[in-house]
C-alpha positions in Angstrom: 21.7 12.7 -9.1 17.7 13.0 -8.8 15.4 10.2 -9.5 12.6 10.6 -11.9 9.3 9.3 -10.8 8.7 5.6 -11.5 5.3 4.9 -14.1 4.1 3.0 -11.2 4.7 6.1 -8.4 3.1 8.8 -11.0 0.2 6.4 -11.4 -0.4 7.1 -7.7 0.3 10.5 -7.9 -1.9 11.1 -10.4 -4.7 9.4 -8.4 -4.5 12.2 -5.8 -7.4 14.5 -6.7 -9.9 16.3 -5.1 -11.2 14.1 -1.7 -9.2 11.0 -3.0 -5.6 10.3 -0.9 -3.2 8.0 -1.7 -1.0 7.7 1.6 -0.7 4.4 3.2 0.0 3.8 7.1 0.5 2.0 9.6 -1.1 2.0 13.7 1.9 0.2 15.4 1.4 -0.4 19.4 3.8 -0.6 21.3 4.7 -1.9 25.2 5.5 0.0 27.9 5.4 4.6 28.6 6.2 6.6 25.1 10.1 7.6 24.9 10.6 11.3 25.6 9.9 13.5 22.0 13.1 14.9 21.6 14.8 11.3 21.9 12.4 10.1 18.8 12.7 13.2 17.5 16.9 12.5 17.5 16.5 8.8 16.7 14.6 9.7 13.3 16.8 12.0 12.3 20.2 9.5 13.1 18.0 7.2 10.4 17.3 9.2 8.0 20.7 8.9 6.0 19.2 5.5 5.4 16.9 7.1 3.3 17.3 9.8 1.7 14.2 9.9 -0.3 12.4 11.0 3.5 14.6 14.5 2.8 13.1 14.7 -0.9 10.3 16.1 -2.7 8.6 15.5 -6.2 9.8 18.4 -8.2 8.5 19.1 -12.0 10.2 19.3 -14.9 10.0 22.5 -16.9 7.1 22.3 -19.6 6.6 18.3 -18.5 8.8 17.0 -21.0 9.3 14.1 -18.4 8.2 12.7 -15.3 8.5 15.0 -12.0 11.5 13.8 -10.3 12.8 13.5 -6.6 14.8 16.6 -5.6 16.3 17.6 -2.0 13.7 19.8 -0.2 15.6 22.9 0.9 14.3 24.3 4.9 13.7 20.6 5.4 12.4 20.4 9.3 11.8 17.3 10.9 9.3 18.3 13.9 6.8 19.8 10.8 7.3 15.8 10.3 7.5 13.9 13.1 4.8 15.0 15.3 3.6 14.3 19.2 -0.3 13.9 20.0 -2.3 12.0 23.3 -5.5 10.9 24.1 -6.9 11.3 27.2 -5.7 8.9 29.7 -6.4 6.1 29.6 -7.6 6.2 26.1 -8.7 3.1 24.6 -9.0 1.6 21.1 -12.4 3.1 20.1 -10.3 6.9 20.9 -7.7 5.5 19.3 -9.2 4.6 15.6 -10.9 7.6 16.0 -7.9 9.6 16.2 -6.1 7.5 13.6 -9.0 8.5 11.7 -8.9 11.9 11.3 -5.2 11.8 10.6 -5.6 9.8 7.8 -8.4 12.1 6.6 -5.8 14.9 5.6 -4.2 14.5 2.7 -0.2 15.2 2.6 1.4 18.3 1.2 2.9 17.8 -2.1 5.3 20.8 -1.9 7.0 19.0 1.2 8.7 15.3 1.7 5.5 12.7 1.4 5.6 11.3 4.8 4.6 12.2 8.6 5.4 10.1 11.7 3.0 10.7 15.2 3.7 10.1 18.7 0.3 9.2 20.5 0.4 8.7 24.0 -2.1 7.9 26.8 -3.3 4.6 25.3 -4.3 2.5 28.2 -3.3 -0.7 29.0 0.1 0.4 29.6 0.9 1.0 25.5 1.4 3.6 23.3 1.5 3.8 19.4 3.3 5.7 16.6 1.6 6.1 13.6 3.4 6.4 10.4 1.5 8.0 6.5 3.4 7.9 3.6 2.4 8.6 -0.1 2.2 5.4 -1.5 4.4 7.2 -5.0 7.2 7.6 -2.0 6.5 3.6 -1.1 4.7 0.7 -1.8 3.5 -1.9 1.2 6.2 -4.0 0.6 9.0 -1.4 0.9 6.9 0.2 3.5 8.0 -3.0 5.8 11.2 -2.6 4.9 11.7 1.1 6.3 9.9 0.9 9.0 12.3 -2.1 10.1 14.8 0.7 9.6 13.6 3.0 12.3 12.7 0.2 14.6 15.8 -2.6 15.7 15.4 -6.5 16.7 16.8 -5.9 19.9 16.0 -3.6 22.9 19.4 -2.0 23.0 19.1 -0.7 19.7 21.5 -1.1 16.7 24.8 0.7 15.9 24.3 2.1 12.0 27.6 4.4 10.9 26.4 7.8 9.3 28.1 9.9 7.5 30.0 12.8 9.8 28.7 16.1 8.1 25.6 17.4 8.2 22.9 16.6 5.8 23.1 19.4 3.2 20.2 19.9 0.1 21.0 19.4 -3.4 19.3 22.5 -5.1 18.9 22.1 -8.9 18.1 25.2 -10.9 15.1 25.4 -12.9 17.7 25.0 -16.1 19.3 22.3 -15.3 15.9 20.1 -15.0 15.3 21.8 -18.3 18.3 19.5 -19.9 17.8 16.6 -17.8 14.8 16.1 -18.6 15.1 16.3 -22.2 18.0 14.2 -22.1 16.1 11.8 -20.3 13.1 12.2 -23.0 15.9 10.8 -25.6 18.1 7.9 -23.5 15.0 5.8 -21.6 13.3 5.1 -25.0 16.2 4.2 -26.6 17.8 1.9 -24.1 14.4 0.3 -23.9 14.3 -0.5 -27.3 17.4 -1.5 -27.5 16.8 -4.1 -25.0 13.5 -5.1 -26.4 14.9 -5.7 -29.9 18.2 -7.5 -28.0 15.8 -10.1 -26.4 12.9 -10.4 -29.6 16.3 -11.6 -31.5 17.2 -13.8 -28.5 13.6 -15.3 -27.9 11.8 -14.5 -31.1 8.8 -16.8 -30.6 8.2 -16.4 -27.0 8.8 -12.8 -27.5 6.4 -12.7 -29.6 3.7 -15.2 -28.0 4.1 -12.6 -24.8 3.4 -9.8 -26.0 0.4 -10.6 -27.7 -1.1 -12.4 -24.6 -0.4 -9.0 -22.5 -1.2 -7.0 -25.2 -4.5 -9.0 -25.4 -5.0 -8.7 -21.3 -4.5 -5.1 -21.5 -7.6 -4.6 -23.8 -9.4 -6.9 -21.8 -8.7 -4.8 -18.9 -9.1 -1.8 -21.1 -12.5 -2.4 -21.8 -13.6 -2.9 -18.5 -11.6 -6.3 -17.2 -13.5 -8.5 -14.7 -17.5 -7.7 -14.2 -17.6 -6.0 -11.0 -21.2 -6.2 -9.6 -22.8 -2.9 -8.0 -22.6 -2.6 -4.5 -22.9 -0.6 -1.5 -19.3 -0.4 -1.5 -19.3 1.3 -4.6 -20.4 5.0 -4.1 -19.2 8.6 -4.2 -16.8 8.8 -1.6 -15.8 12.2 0.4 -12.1 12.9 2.1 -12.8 11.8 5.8 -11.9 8.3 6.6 -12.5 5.9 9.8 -10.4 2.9 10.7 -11.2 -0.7 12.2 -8.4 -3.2 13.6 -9.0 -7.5 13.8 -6.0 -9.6 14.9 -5.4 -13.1 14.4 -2.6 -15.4 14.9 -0.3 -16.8 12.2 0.0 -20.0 12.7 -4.2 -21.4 12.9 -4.1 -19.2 9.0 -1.5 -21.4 8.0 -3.0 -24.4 9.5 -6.3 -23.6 7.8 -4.4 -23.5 4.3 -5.6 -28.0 4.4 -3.9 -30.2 1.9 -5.1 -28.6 -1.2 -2.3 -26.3 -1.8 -3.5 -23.3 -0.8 -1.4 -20.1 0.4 -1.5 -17.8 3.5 -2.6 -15.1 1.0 -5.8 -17.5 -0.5 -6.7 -17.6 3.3 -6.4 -14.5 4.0 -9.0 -13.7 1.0 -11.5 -16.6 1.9 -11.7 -15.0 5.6 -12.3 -11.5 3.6 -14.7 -12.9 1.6 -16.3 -14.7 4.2 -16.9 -11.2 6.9 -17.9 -9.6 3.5 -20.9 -12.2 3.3 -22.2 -11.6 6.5 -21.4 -7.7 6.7 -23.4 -7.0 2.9 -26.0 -9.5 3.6 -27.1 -7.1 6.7 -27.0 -4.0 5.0 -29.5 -1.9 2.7 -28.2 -2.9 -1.0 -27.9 -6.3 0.1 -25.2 -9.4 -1.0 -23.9 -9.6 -4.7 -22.7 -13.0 -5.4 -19.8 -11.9 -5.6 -17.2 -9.2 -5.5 -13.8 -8.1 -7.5 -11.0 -8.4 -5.1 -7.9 -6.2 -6.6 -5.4 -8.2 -5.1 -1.6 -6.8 -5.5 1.2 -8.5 -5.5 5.0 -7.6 -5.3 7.5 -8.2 -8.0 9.8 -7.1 -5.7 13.0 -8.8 -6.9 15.4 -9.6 -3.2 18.4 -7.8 -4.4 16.1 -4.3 -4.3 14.5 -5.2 -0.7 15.6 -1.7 0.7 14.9 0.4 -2.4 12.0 3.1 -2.1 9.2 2.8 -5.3 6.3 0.3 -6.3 7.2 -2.8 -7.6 4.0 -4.3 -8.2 1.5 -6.4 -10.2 -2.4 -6.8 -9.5 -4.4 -9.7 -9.4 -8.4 -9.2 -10.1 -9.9 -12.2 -8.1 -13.3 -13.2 -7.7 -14.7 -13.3 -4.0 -17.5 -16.1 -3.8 -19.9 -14.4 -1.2 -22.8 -16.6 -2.1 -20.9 -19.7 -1.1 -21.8 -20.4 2.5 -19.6 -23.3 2.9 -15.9 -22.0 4.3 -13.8 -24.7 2.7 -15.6 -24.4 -0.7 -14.9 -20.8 -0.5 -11.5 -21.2 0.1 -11.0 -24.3 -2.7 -13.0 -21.8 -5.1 -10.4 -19.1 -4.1 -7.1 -21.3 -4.7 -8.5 -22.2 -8.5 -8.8 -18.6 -9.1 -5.9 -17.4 -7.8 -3.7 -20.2 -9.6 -5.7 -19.9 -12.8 -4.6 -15.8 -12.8 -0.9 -16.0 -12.1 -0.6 -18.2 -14.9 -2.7 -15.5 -17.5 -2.3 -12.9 -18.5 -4.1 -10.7 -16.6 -1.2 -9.8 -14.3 1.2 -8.9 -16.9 -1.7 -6.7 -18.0 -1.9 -5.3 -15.0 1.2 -4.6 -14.5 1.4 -3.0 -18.3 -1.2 -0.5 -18.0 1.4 0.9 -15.1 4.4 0.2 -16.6 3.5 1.3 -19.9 3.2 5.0 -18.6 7.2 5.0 -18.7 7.0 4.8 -22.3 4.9 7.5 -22.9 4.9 12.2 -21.8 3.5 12.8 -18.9 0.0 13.9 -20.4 -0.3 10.4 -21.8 0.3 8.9 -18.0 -3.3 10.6 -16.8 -5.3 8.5 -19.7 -3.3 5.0 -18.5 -3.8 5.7 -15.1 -7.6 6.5 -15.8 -7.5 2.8 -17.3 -7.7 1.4 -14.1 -9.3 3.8 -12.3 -12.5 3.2 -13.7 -15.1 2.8 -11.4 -16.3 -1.3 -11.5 -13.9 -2.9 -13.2 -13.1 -3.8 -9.2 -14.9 -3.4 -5.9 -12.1 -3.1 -2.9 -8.7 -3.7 -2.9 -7.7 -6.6 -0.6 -3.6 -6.4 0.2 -1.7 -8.9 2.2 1.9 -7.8 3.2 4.3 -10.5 4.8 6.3 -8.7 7.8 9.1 -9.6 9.9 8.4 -12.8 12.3 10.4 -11.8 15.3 10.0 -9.0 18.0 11.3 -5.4 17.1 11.6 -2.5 19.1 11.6 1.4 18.9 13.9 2.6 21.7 13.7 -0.4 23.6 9.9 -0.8 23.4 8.5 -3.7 22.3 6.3 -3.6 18.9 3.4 -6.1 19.8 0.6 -5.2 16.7 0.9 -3.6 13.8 -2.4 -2.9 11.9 -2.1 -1.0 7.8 -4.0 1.3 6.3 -4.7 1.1 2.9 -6.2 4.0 0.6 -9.2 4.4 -0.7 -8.4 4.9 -4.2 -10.0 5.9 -6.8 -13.6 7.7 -6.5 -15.9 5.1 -6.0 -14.3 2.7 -4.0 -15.4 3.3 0.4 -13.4 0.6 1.7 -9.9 -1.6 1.9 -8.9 -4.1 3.8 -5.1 -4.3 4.3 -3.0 -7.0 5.9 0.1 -7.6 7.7 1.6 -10.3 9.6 4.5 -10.1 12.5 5.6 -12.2 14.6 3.8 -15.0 14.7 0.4 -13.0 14.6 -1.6 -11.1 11.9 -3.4 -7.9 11.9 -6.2 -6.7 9.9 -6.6 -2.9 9.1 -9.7 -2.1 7.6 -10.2 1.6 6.1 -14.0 2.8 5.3 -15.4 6.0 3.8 -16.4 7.6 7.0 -19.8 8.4 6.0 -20.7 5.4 3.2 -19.0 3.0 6.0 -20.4 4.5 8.9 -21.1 0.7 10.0 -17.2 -0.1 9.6 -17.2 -1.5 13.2 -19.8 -4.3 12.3 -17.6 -5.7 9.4 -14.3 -5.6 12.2 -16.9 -8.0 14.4 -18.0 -9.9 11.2 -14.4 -10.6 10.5 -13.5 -11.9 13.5 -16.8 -14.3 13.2 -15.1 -15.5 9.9 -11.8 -15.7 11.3 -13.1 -18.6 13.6 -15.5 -20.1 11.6 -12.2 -20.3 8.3 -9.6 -21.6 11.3 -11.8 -23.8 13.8 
């Protein structure tokens, strides 16, 4: 049976217009010479039971009575997929992001599966590096994680995984028949969420109650243009070609630098943004605001839904400090904010102005999504994603960095920062507007400044 699109995945498929893209990625490197391209080629496709969604396209309904669904994409070919490219040897980092780069530039085909895997060879230093771009309405970070622990294996020999015996097959669904589902569909969600809604307002009448009028009073706040967003230089009309930047750091000085004041991984993670932010603005023509609007997300993710494909998330809007100059102030200003939000309701908002588009036809989706796609009511999004803190391999290589890429998303916004951390280290991916953030480079070196200045 096909899944419909989730509120959250048509949010970010609706954000996908004109020189805006919506895939993630990730720039994993990996030890040792590149396995042969018809033995990744094979290994992919041995996975890819695991996930069937990789074999699926978004389909529309007849007349949009409903959100476009996930349907079985008939001539599915992997090699139009999973691709082999190669600097010239040795190629270094610089060749490398610049490659990564231009990949990222080009958005995916919507009429085909939302995904693409590349081989790169020729990196020096005896490494190579697979680079994987994936619609973020296919994934979110934290399922992203997740399935790429699918194609890799936490041991060199690899893992045994039974698949079924006869050959993958497509599903094709006539025009008519997404005609009745869809209608169907238009009748039974409404219905069975109201039916739980009223089941837990007779349950919990006064907390019921109490909740929904907090988020219903968030989501106007965020309506009318949430947080104050200060203009910046990282606020301007945006084109479709992207560059790349990569900082690592290791695990365990972050977590050392969290002190005694109860602050997270994540708060220092933000307070070492914040702080490369400070010096990279206050260098450039525009100069510093005194602060910026981080748009932090966060996963709802529940555990027993670890391996399921879709966004599960919630946003945080948090307040960078870059006028404070002192590390641990900004880091103590940081933790107050980020504890004062989770307990609003701004992330319930947040989270409503997404899931609110299941309620509502497909037309209605476009005007919630605009919600928060309006220009300032945020300045970059900042997104940490917790990965898996042992050694994995792809056919017996060793993965030793992984670094994310995070859109740039919607018009206005020329740079992300994304974040990942695996084993026992933590990698910075940092995507800029290639023309806006032409200068990308100097915030990679202004990170690492604040890296040591936040953990020394």
């Amino acid at each position: 049976m096909a899944e419909r699109l989730s509120s959250s995945d048509m949010s970010s498929l609706l954000a996908e217009r004109g020189p805006i893209h919506v895939h993630v990625g990730a720039t994993v490197i990996l030890d040792g010479e590149p396995p042969p391209f018809e033995e990744l080629l094979a290994h992919v496709e041995s996975r890819l039971p695991l996930v069937p969604r990789f074999r699926q396209r978004v389909t529309e309904t007849p007349l949009g009575l409903t959100n476009p669904s996930w349907e079985d994409a008939p001539g599915f070919d992997l090699r139009w997929h999973v691709r082999q490219s190669a600097l010239p040897s040795p190629g270094d980092r610089a060749q490398l992001r610049e490659l990564i780069g231009r990949i990222m530039s080009q958005p995916l085909d919507l009429t085909r599966p939302l995904w693409q895997l590349y081989l790169i060879e020729g990196l020096e230093g005896g490494t190579h590096a697979v680079l994987s771009k994936t619609h973020h309405a296919l994934v979110d970070g934290v399922s992203a994680v997740d399935v790429g622990t699918i194609l890799l294996d936490p041991n060199p020999e690899g893992t045994e995984i039974s698949v079924p015996d006869d050959p993958w097959e497509p599903d094709q669904t006539s025009g008519e028949m997404l005609f009745v589902r869809a209608a169907t569909d238009r009748i039974r969600v409404p219905l069975r969420s109201a039916r739980r809604a009223a089941k837990g307002a007779l349950t919990m009448p006064r907390e019921t109650a109490s909740k929904v009028r907090k988020t219903a009073e968030g989501f106007a706040g965020l309506a009318a243009g949430g947080p104050a967003a200060p203009p910046s230089s990282l606020n301007v009309r945006i084109g479709r070609d992207r560059r790349v930047a990569y900082v690592a750091a290791d695990l365990q000085a972050i977590k050392d630098a969290r002190g005694e004041g109860g602050a997270t991984v994540n708060d220092v993670i933000l307070a070492v943004a914040t702080g490369a932010l400070r010096r990279f603005l206050s260098d450039r023509q525009g100069g510093m605001p005194d602060y910026l609007i981080g748009l932090v997300p966060v996963s709802i993710r529940r555990p027993d839904e670890k391996l399921e494909l879709g966004n599960r998330i919630t946003t945080l809007m948090v307040p960078l400090p870059l006028s404070e100059p002192d590390p641990v102030r900004r880091l103590e200003k940081i933790r107050d904010d980020t504890e004062r939000l989770k307990r609003s309701a701004q992330a319930d908002a947040a989270s409503l102005i997404i899931e609110a588009t299941g309620w509502a036809p497909p037309t209605i989706n476009r005007v919630l999504a605009d919600v928060m796609a309006r220009p300032l009511v945020w300045n970059l999004v900042v997104s940490n994603v917790p990965g898996p803190q042992m050694p994995f391999y792809l056919l017996g290589r060793r993965m030793l960095e992984v670094y994310p890429f995070v859109p740039l998303s919607p018009q206005g916004h020329a740079l992300s920062i994304g974040v990942v951390s695996y084993d026992g280290g933590v990698y910075f991916g940092l995507a800029g507007d290639r023309d806006a953030i032409a200068d990308l480079d100097q915030l990679a070196s202004a990170l690492e400044q604040s890296l040591a200045e936040q953990t020394g």
